[in-house]
ZADOBA-977110 format. One line per field, with one value per residue (C-alpha): residue number from 1; residue in one letter; x, y, z. Coordinates in Angstrom, 3 decimals. Example, Ala and Ser with C-alpha at 12.3 -4.5 7.8 and 13.67 -1.06 7.14 Angstrom:
<rs>
k <- [1 / 2]
r <- [A / S]
px <- [12.300 / 13.670]
py <- [-4.500 / -1.060]
pz <- [7.800 / 7.140]
</rs>
This chain:
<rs>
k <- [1 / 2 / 3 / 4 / 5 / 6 / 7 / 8 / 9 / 10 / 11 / 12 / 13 / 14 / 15 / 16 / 17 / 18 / 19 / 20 / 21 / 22 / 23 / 24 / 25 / 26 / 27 / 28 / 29 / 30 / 31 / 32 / 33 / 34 / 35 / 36 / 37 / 38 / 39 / 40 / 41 / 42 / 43 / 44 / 45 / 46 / 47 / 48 / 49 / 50 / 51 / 52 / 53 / 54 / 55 / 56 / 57 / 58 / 59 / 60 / 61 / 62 / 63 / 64 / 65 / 66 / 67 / 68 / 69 / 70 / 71 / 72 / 73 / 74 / 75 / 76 / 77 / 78 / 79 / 80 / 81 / 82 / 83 / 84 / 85 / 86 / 87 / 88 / 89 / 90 / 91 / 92 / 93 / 94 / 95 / 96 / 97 / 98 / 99 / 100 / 101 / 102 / 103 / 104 / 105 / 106 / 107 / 108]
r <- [X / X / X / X / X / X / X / X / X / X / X / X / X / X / X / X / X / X / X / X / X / X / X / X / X / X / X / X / X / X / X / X / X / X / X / X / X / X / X / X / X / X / X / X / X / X / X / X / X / X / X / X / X / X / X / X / X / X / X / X / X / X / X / X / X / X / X / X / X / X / X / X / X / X / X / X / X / X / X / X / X / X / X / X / X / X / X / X / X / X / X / X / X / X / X / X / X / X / X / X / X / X / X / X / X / X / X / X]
px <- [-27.309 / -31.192 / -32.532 / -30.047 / -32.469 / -35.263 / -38.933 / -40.052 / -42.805 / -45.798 / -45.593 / -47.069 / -48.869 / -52.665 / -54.023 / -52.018 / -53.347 / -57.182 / -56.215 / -57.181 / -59.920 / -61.159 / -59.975 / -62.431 / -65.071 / -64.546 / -65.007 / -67.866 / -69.741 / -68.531 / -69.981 / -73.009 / -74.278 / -72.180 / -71.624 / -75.044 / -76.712 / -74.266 / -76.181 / -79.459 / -78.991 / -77.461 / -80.184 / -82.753 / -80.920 / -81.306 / -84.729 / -85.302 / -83.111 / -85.196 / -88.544 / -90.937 / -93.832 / -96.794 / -94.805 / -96.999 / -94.713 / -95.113 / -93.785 / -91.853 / -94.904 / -97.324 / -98.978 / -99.606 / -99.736 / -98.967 / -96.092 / -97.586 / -94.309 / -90.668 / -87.759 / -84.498 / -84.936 / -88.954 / -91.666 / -95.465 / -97.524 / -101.439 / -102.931 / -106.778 / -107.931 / -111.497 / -110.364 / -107.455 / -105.451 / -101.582 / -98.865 / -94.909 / -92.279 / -89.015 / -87.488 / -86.339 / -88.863 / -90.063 / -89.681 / -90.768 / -91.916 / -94.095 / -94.956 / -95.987 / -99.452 / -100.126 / -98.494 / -100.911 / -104.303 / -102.946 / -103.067 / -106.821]
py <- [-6.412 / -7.795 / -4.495 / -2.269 / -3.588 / -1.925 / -3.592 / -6.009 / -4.118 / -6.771 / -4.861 / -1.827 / 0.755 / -0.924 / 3.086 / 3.355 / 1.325 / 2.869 / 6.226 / 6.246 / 4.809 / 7.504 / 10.200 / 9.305 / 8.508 / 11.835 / 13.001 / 11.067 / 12.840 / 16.144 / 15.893 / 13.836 / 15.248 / 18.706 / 20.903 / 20.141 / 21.549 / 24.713 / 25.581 / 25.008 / 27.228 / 30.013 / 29.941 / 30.370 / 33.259 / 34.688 / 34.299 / 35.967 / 38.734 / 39.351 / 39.469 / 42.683 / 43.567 / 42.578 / 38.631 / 35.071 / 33.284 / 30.406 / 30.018 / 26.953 / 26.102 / 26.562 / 29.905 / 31.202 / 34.957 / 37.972 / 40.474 / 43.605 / 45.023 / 44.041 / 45.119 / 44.236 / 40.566 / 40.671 / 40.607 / 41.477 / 39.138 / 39.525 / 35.981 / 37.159 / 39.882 / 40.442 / 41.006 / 42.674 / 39.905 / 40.462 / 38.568 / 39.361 / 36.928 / 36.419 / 35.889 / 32.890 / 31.558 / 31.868 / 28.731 / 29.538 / 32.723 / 32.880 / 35.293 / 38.584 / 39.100 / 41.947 / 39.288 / 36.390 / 39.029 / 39.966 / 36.441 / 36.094]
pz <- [21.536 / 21.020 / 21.954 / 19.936 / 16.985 / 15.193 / 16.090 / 13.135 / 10.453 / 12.013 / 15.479 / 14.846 / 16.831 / 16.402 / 16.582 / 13.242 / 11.240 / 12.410 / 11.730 / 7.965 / 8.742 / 11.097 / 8.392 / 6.321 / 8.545 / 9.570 / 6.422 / 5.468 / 8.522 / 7.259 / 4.146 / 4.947 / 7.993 / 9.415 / 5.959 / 4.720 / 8.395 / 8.628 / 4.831 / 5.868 / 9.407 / 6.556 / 4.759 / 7.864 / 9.677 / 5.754 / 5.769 / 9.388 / 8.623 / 5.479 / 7.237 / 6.355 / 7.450 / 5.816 / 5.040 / 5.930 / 8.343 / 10.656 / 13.964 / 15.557 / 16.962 / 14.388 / 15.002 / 11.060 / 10.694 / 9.283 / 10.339 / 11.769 / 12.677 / 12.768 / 15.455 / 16.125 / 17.822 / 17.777 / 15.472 / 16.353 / 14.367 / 13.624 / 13.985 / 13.842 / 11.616 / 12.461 / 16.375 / 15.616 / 18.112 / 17.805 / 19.827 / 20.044 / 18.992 / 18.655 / 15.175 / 15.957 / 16.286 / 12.528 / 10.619 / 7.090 / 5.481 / 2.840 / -0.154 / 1.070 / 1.316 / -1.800 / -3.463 / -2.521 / -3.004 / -6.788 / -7.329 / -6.909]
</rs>
């Protein structure tokens, strides 16, 4: 008749007792690390959806210029004014855009 009767409370499941635990680990890492990255890629597809001709940007890897032309997925850039030397990229591949450039000369 032993085995008719219910398991003492000291023998529980060990995975139990670490499943708190993991829910807020889990959350901790939501927070901290996921949530905070899904923002920031928001943000960039923003910015490379927003691109115009005439903007400073900066490519992934490091090429500064100034948008000759935008298309759907590409943008021709113009890295060298006195030669007139373009190159095609793909959006994204731009990093950071910065004012556009009548902004920049009404500065001066």
């Amino acid at each position: 008749m032993n085995f008719l009767m219910a398991a003492p409370a000291g023998n529980q499941n060990p995975m139990m007792s670490f499943l708190p635990l993991l829910i807020i680990m889990f959350a901790i890492m939501y927070f901290l690390i996921i949530r905070p990255q899904k923002q920031k890629e928001k943000k960039r597809l923003e910015l490379i959806s927003n691109v115009r001709k005439q903007d400073k940007i900066v490519t992934t890897g490091g090429v500064h210029g100034v948008v000759a032309s935008v298309k759907e997925n590409e943008v021709i850039v113009r890295v060298d004014d006195a030669k007139d030397v373009k190159i095609k990229i793909d959006k994204n591949a731009i990093t950071s855009v910065t004012a556009p450039r009548d902004e920049k000369e009404e500065d001066n």
